[in-house]
C-alpha positions in Angstrom: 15.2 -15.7 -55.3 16.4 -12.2 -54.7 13.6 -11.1 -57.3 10.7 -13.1 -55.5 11.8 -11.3 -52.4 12.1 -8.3 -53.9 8.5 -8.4 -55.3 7.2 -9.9 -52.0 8.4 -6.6 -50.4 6.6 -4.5 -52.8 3.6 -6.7 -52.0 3.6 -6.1 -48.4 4.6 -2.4 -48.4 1.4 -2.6 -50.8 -0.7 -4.7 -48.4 0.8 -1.8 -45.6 -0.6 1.3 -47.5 -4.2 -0.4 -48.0 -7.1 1.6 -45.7 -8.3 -0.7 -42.9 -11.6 -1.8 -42.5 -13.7 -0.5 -40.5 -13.9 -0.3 -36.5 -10.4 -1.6 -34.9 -9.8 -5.0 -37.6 -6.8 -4.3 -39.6 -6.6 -5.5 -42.9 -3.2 -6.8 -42.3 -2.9 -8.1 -38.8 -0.7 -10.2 -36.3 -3.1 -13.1 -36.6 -3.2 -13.0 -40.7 0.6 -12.7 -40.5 1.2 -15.9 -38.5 -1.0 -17.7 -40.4 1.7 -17.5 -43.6 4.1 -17.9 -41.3 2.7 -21.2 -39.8 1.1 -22.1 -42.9 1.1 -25.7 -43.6 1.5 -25.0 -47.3 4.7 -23.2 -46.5 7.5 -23.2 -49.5 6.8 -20.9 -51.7 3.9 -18.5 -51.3 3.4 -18.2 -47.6 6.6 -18.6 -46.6 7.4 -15.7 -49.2 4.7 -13.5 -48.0 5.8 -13.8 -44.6 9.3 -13.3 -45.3 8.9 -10.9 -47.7 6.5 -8.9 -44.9 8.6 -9.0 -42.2 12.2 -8.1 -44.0 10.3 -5.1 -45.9 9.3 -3.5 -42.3 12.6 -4.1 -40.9 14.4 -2.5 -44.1 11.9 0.4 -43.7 12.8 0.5 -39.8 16.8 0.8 -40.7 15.6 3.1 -42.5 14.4 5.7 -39.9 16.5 8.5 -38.6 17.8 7.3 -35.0 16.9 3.7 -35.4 20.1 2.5 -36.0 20.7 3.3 -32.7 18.4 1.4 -31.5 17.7 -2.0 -33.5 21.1 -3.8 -33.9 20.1 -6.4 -36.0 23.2 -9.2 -36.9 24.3 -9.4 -40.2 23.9 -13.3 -40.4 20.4 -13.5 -39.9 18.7 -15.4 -42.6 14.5 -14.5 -43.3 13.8 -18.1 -42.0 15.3 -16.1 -38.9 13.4 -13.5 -38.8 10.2 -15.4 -39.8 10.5 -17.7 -36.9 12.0 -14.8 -34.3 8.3 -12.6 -35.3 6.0 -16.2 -35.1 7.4 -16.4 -31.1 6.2 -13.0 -30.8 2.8 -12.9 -32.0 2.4 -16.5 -30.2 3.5 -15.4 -26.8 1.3 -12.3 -27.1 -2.1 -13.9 -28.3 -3.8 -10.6 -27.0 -2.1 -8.7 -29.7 -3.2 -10.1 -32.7 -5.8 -7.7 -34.2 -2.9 -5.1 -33.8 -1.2 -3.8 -37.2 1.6 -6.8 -38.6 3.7 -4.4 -38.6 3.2 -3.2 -35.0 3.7 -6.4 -33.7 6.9 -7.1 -36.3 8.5 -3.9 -34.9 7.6 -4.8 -31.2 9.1 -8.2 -32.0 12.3 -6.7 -33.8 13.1 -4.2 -31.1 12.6 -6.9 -28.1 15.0 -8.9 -29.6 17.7 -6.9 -31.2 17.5 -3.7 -29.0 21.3 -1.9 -28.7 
């Protein structure tokens, strides 16, 4: 498991580091991110891309000087968690969903775990 999530992560920070298309569509956006989130062939694959998405930006947000002073995220958070804690987000804010994933995964983060 830890390998699939490991290569999951490299996937997304691939997926992150891919030009956008041109004009204001991302390539990876809010919307496209929900739909693995909410997808109704879950298990595996989607579930793993969404997962593997979401906990990649938030290790890369830990990662960034100051921010552990500002995301205090609890230990005993699982990426089911996480997964369903982001899907809220981009629900509730419909508006944002041709913003950057990983916009709308950092909003989503720091709403929720903020020190």
């Amino acid at each position: 498991m830890t390998k699939r999530l490991v290569i999951l992560a490299g996937i997304a920070c691939t997926v992150l580091a891919l030009p956008a298309h041109a004009g204001d569509k991302h390539l990876f956006n809010a919307d496209i991110l929900s739909k693995f989130c909410n997808s109704p062939h879950g298990a595996y694959y989607d579930d793993g891309i969404c997962a593997g998405y979401i906990t990649a930006i938030a290790d890369v947000m830990l990662r960034e000087p100051g921010m552990a002073k500002r995301l205090c995220v609890p230990r005993n958070l699982s990426t089911s968690d996480f997964s369903k804690l982001v899907t809220r987000h981009v629900a509730r804010n419909p508006d944002d969903n041709t913003l950057p994933a990983s916009e709308m995964v950092r909003a989503a983060l720091l709403k929720a775990f903020s020190c």
